[in-house]
Wavefront OBJ file of the C-alpha trace (Angstrom):
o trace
v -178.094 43.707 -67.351
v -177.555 46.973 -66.379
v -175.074 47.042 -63.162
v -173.337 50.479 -61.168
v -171.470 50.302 -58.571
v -171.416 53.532 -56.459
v -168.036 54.165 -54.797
v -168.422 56.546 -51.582
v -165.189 57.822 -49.781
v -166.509 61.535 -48.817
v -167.463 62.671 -45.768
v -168.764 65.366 -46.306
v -172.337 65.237 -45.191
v -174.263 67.388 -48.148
v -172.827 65.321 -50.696
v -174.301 62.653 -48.784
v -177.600 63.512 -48.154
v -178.318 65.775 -51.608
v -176.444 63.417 -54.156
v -174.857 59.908 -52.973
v -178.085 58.441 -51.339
v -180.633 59.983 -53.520
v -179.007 58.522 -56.569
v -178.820 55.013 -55.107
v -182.388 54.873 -53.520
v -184.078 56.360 -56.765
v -181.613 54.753 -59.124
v -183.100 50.925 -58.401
v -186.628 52.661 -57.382
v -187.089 54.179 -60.664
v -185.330 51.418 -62.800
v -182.641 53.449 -64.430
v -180.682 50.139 -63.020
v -180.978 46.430 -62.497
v -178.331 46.049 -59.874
v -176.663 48.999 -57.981
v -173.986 47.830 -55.103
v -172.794 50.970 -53.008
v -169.805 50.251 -51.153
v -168.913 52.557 -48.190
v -165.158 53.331 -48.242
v -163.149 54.978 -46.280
v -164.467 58.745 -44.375
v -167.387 57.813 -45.435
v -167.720 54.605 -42.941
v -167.048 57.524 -39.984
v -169.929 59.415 -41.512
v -172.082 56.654 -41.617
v -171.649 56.191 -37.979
v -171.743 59.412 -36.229
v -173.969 61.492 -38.001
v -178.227 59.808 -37.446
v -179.692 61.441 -40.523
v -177.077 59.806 -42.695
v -177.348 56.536 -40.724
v -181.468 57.035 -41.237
v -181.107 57.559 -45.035
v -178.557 54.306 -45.287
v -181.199 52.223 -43.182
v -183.889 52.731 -45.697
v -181.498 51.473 -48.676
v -180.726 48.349 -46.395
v -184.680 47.867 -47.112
v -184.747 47.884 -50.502
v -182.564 45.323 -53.103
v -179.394 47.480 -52.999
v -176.229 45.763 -52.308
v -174.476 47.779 -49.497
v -171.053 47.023 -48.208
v -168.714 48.914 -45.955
v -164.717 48.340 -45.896
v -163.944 46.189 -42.987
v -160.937 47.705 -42.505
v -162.089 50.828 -42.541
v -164.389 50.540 -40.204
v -161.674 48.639 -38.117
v -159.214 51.887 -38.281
v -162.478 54.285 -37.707
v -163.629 52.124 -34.771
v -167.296 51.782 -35.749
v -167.279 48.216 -37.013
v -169.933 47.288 -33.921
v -172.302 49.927 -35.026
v -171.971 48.403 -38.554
v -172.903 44.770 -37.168
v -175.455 46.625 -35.181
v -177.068 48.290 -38.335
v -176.614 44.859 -40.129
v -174.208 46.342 -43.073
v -172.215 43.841 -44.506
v -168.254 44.190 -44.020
v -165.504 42.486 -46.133
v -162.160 43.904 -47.206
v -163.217 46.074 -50.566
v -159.162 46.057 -52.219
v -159.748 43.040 -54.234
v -163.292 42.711 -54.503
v -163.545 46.651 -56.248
v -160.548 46.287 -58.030
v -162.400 42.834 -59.902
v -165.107 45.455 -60.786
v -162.705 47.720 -62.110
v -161.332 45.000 -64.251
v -164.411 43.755 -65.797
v -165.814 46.964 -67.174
v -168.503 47.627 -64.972
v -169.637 50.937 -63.962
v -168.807 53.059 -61.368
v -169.795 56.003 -59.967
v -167.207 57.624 -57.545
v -167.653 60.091 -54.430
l 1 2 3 4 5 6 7 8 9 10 11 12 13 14 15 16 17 18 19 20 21 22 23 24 25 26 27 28 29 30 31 32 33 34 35 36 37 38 39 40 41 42 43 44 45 46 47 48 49 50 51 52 53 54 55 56 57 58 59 60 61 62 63 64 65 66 67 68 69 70 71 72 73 74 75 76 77 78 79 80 81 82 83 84 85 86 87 88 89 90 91 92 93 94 95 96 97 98 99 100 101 102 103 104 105 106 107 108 109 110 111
């Protein structure tokens, strides 16, 4: 099985909208994988959360079979963790959980 997962720290809103999301929605859309998690990470929880064309474009990957998880504690220390629960994005602390990823080969794509 083909498996990515798609690391996103950056806030900076181009990368965003012209690379990050357009490679996960089209990535499962047009098969190029089986199973793509994207886990929001640090800036990129704030981004997430204050900017509505951002939050738009992450809404329609919550409707399709993408994994999508945001770093509770990030979005603890950002103070956006209701908007999260309000957008019905998964939260869990991402230290252990990415570094088992790391450790079993799989791929990942970093932002």
């Amino acid at each position: 099985m083909n498996k990515v997962t798609i690391l996103w720290t950056t806030e900076e809103k181009e990368v965003a909208m012209k690379v990050v999301l357009p490679y996960v929605f089209h990535g499962k859309a047009n098969g190029w994988w089986d199973e793509i998690s994207l886990v929001i990470w640090g800036p990129s929880v704030r981004l997430v959360a204050t900017d509505p064309e951002v939050a738009a474009m992450v809404r329609d990957i919550l409707d399709s079979p993408i994994r999508v998880v945001a770093c509770k504690l990030c979005t603890d220390k950002y103070d956006v963790t209701d908007f999260y629960l309000n957008m019905g994005i998964g939260m869990e602390y991402v230290g252990a959980g990415f570094s088992s990823t790391l450790q079993s080969g799989e791929k990942v794509l970093t932002f």
